[in-house]
C-alpha positions in Angstrom: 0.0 0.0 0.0 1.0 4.0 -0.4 2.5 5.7 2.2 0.2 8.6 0.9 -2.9 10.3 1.6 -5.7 7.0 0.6 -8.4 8.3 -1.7 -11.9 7.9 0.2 -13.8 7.2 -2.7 -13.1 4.8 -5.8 -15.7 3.6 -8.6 -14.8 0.9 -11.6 -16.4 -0.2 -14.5 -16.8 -3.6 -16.0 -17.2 -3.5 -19.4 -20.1 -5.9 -20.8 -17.1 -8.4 -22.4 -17.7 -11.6 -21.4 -20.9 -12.5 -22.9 -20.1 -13.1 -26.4 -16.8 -15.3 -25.5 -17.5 -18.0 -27.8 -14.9 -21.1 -28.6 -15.8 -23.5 -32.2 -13.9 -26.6 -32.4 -13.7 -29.4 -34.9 -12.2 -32.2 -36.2 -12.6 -34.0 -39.2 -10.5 -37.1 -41.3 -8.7 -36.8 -44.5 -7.2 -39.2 -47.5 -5.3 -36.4 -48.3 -2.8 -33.5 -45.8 -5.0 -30.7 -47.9 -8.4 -31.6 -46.5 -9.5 -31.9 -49.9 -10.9 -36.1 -49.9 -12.4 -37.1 -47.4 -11.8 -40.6 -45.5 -13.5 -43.5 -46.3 -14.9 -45.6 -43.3 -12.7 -48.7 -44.3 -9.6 -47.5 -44.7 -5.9 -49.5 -45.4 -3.0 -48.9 -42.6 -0.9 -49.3 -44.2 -1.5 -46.1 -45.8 -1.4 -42.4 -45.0 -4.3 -40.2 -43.2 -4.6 -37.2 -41.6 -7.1 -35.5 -39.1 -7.5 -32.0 -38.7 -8.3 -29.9 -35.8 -9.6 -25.9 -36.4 -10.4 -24.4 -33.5 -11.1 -20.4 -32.8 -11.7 -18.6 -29.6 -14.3 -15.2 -30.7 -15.7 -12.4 -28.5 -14.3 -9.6 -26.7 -12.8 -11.0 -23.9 -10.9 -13.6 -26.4 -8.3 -9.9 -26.5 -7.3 -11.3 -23.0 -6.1 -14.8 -23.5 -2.7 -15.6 -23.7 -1.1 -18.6 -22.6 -0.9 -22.4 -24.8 -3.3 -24.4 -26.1 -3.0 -27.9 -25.8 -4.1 -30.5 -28.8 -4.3 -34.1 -29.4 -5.4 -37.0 -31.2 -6.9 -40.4 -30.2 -8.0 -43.8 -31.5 -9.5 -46.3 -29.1 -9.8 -49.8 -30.6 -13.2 -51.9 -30.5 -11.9 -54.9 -29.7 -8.6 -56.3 -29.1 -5.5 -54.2 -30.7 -3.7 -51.3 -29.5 -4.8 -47.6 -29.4 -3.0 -44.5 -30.4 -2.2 -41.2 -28.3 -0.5 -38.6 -30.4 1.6 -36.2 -28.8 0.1 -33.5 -27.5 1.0 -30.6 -29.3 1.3 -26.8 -27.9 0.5 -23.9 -29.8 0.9 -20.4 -28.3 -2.5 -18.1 -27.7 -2.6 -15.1 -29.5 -4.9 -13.0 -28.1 -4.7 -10.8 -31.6 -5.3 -13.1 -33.9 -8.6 -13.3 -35.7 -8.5 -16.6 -37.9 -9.0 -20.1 -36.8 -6.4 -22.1 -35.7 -5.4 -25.1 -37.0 -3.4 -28.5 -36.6 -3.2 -31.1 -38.8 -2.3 -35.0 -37.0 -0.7 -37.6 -39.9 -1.1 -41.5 -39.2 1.6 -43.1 -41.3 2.0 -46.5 -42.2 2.6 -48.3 -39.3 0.6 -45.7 -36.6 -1.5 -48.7 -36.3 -1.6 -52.3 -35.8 -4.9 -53.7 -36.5 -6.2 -56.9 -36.2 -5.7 -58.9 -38.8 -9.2 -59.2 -39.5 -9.4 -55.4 -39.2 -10.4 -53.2 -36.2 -12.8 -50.9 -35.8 -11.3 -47.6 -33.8 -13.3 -44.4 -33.1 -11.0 -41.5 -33.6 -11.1 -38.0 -31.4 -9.6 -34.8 -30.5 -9.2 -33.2 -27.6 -8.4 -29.5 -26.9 -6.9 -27.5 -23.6 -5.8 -24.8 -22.4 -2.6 -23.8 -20.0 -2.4 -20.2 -18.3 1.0 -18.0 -18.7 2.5 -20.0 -16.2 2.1 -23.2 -17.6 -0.7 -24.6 -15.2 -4.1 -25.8 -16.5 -6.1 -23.5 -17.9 -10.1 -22.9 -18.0 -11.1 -24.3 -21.2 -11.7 -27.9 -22.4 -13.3 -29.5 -25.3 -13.1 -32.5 -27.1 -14.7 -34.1 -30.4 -15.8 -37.6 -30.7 -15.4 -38.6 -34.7 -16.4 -41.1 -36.6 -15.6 -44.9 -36.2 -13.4 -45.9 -39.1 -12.3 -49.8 -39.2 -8.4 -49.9 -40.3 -7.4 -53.4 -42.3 -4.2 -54.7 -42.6 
C-alpha cells in the first residue's frame, strides 16, 4: 500500500465483455494433408491419413487470453489391438489473432496395428488450455469422430 494520503472514494467499470466469449472446435478425417478427400470408413494402414483440428476462440474478452493451447489426437480400438495417443501438441495463444487455428495429425503406415481381420477404432480430439504460467487453464473441449475400421 501508499504511504500517501488514501483516496476515500473509488468507482470501476466492468465493461459488458464476457458474454459473447465463444470457442468453435472441430475435427474432421482426411485421405489427403490438404483436407480436400475425405476418409472412407474402411480404410488401409498401411497407408497415409490425416485429421484436422480448427479451433477459434471469438468475443471480446478472447483480447485477454494468452497462454498455450494444448491438442491431441486419439483412436480407441473396438476390440482387441492397441490404441494410439499422439503427442500432445502446444501452440501459443494469441490473443490478436482473428482466424482459426489449426493443426493437422498424420497417421503413417505403421501408426497402427490392426487386427488382422481389421479393427474398428473411433477417432477423437481433444483441446486444452494452459495459463501463462504453464498450469491448467479454464477451457476444455473435445470431439468424438467417426468410427473408421483400419485393415491390414
Amino acid at each position: 500500500m501508499p504511504n500517501g494520503i488514501t483516496f476515500q472514494e473509488c468507482q470501476w467499470e466492468l465493461g459488458p465483455i464476457a458474454h459473447d466469449l465463444n470457442l468453435t472446435l472441430s475435427a474432421s478425417f482426411w485421405e489427403d494433408e490438404t483436407g480436400t478427400i475425405p476418409a472412407e470408413s474402411v480404410v488401409s494402414a498401411s497407408e497415409t491419413y490425416y485429421v484436422k483440428v480448427e479451433w477459434q476462440l471469438t468475443g471480446h474478452l478472447q483480447r485477454h487470453f494468452c497462454g498455450q493451447w494444448q491438442v491431441k489426437i486419439d483412436l480407441e480400438s473396438i476390440g482387441i489391438a492397441d490404441e494410439y495417443t499422439s503427442d500432445l501438441i502446444t501452440v501459443d495463444m494469441d490473443p490478436c489473432k482473428d482466424d482459426a487455428y489449426s493443426e493437422v495429425f498424420t497417421l503413417t503406415s505403421g501408426t497402427l496395428n490392426p487386427h488382422p481381420g481389421g479393427t474398428v477404432y473411433l477417432v477423437s480430439t481433444t483441446l486444452s488450455s494452459l495459463d501463462p504460467c504453464g498450469d491448467p487453464g479454464h477451457i476444455w473441449g473435445y470431439c468424438v469422430g467417426p468410427t473408421v475400421m483400419f485393415v491390414p
